[in-house]
N, C-alpha and C positions, 0 to 999 in steps of 0.2 A: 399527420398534422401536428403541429407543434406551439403550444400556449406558453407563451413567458410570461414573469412576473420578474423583475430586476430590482433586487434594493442594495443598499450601501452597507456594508457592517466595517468598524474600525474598532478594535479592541486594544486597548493600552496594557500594558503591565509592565512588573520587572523584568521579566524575560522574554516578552514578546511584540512583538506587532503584527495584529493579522488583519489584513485590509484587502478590500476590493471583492469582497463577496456576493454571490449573485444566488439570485432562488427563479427559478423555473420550471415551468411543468410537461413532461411529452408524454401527451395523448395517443393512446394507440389502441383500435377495437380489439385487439388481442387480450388488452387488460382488464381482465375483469375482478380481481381481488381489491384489495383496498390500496391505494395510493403507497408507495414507500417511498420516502424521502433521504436521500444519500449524501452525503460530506464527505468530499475530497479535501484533503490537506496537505499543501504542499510546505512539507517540515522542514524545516532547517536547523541543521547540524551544529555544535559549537563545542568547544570546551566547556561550556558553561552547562548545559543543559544538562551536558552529563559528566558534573563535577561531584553530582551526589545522588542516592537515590530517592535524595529529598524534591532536590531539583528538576529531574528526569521529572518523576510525577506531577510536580506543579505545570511542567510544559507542556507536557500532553497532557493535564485535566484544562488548562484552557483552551487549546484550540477543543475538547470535547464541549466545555460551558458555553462557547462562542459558536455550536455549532448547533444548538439544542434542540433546533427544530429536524436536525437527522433522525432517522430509525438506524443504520448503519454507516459509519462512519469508518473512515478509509485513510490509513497512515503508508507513506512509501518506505520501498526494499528499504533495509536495513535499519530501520529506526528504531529495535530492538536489539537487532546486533550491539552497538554500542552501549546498551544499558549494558552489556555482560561485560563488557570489558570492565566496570568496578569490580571485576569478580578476579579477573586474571593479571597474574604479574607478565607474564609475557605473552605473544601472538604464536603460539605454536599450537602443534594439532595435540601432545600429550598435556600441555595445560588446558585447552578448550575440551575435550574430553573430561579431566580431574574436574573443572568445574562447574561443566554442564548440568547435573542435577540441581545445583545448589542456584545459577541462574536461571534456568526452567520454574525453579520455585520461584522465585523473584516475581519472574512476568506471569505466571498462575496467580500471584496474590494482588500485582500491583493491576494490571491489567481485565483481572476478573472480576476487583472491586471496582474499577471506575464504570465497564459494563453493566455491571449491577445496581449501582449507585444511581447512574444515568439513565436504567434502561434501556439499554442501546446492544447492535453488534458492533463489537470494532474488529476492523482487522488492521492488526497490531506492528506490521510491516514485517520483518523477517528475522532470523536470529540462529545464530552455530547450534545445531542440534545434534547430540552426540548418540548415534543409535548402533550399540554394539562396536564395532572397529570401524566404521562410518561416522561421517562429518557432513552434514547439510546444512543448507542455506534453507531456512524452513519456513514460508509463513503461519502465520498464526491468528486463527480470528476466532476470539471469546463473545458469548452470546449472554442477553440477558440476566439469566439465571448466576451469571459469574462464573460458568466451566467454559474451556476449551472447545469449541463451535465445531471447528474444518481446519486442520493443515494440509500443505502442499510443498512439496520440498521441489527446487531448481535446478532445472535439469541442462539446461546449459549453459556451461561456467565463464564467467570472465577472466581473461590472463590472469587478473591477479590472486581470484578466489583459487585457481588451479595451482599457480608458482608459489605465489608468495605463501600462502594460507595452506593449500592442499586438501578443500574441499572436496566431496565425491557428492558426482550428479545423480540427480535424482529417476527415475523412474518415468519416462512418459506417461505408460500404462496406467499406473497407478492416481494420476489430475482427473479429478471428478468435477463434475456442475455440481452447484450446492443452491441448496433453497431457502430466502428468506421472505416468511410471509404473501407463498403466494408466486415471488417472481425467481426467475435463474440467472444463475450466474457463474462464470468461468474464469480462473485466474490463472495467470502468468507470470514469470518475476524476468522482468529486466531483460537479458539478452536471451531470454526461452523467445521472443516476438519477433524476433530476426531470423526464425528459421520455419518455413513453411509449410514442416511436419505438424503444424496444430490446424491448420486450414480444412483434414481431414479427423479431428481429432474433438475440435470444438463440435458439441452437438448444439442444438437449436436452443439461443440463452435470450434473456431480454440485457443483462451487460456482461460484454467480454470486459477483465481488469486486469491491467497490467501496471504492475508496482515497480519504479524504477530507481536506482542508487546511481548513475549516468558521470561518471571520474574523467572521463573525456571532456575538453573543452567542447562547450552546444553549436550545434551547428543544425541549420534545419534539413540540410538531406540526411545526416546520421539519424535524427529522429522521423523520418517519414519513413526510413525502410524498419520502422520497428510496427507496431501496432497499425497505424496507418496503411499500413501495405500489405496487412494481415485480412482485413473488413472485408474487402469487395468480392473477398473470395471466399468466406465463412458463412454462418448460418447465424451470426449476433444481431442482433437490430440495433446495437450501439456498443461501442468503443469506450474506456476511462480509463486516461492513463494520468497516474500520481504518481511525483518526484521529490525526491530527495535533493536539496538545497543547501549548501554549508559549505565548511571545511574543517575539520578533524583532522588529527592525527597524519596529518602530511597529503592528505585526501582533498581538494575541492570538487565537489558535488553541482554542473548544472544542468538545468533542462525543465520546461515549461510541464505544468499539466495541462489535461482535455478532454474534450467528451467531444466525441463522433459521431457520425450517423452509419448505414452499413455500408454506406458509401463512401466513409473517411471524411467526409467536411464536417469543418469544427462546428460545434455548438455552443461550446462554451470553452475558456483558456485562462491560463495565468501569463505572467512575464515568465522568462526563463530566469530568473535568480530571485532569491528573496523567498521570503515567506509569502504563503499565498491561501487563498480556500476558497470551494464556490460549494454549491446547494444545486440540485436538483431532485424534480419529484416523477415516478414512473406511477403513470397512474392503469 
């Protein structure tokens, strides 16, 4: 059974516009912890946002201020990645290594204070993680208290994270369900939803997330064989997929966000470009 509540949010600033946001509630006897209330943001990319790492944090502290009624708030693939790039003079695997630590610290301080600050979890979208002679595509979600929550490194790669970049996938085995207050949850990054190895993999969550950085022009069958065509066959009782929106660095980024039911019909959506965010509550 499913209770909505629908309101308006439009937030102005230097840097942003975030509009058309929705709050809703789905009811289900399975839940009996206290309500958590989640924020999808669907981010959008610029030169500008990450022209500094002054800038970068003002972006993401408003879509966080704009979102305040979340307990966990949810930023798409790669919206971390690019904080690093202030860090690297070139796109290679021996710079992204040399300056791994020192971007690691970065989204540790920047990331862990605005969780703190807020009270909130975020997960913080993804970012080149350099572990030993290994390169991942890693998300990252900070709790509360301002430490490191849950990562999940991406296990399978897009052309370009493979060619161009020469990332190493990550670990099936290794993607766990993680729990906040009460309810579960499973995540994915981007082209890990296209392959049908999680369908046996996913255990029983209240939302499967999948975080998307989507470089292909949108098209709606490329996004129904991801996430979408994952549900009817799993054990989630709902679906959220956040995107990534822009263009960077030679990059444009589209593709809509959503929430599903385990049946893949939407509940809630953005446009496919543009900045966007909606609100729901798992009660």
């Amino acid at each position: 059974m499913f209770r909505f509540k629908r309101m308006k949010v439009l937030i102005l600033t230097t840097l942003i516009i975030l509009g058309g946001a929705s709050l809703f509630s789905l009811a289900n006897s399975d839940f009996t912890e206290d309500p958590l209330v989640i924020g999808a943001v669907q981010f959008e990319v610029s030169p500008l946002v990450y022209s500094s790492g002054q800038a970068f944090r003002e972006a993401v502290e408003n879509k966080i201020i704009a979102l305040e009624e979340a307990d966990f708030i949810i930023f798409p693939e790669y919206t971390s990645v690019y904080a690093g790039y202030l860090f690297i003079n070139s796109l290679s695997r021996d710079e992204i290594s040399r300056t791994a630590p020192e971007v690691k610290a970065f989204l540790d301080k920047e990331w862990g204070a605005l969780a703190k600050k807020y009270n909130k979890y975020i997960l913080a979208g993804t970012y080149y993680a350099a572990v030993g002679d290994k390169i991942y595509n890693r998300a990252l979600i900070y709790g509360p208290e301002g430490a490191l929550f849950h990562h999940q490194d991406k296990v399978f790669l897009g052309d370009i994270e493979i060619n161009a970049i020469g990332l190493d996938r990550g670990d099936i085995e290794n993607a766990e369900p993680f729990t906040i207050k009460g309810k579960t949850f499973f995540l994915t990054i981007c082209r890990d939803t296209y392959h049908d190895d999680w369908e046996s993999i996913v255990p029983p969550v209240d939302l499967w997330i999948d975080i998307k950085a989507n470089e292909l022009p949108y098209t709606e069958e490329y996004y129904a064989g991801a996430l979408p065509s994952r549900l009817p066959d799993s054990e989630a009782d709902l679906g959220l997929t956040v995107s990534l929106t822009g263009s960077i660095g030679g990059y444009v980024f589209e593709g809509y966000s959503s929430l599903r039911d385990d049946n893949a019909q939407i509940q809630a959506t953005s446009r496919y470009d543009g900045e966007d965010a909606f609100l729901f509550t798992l009660e």
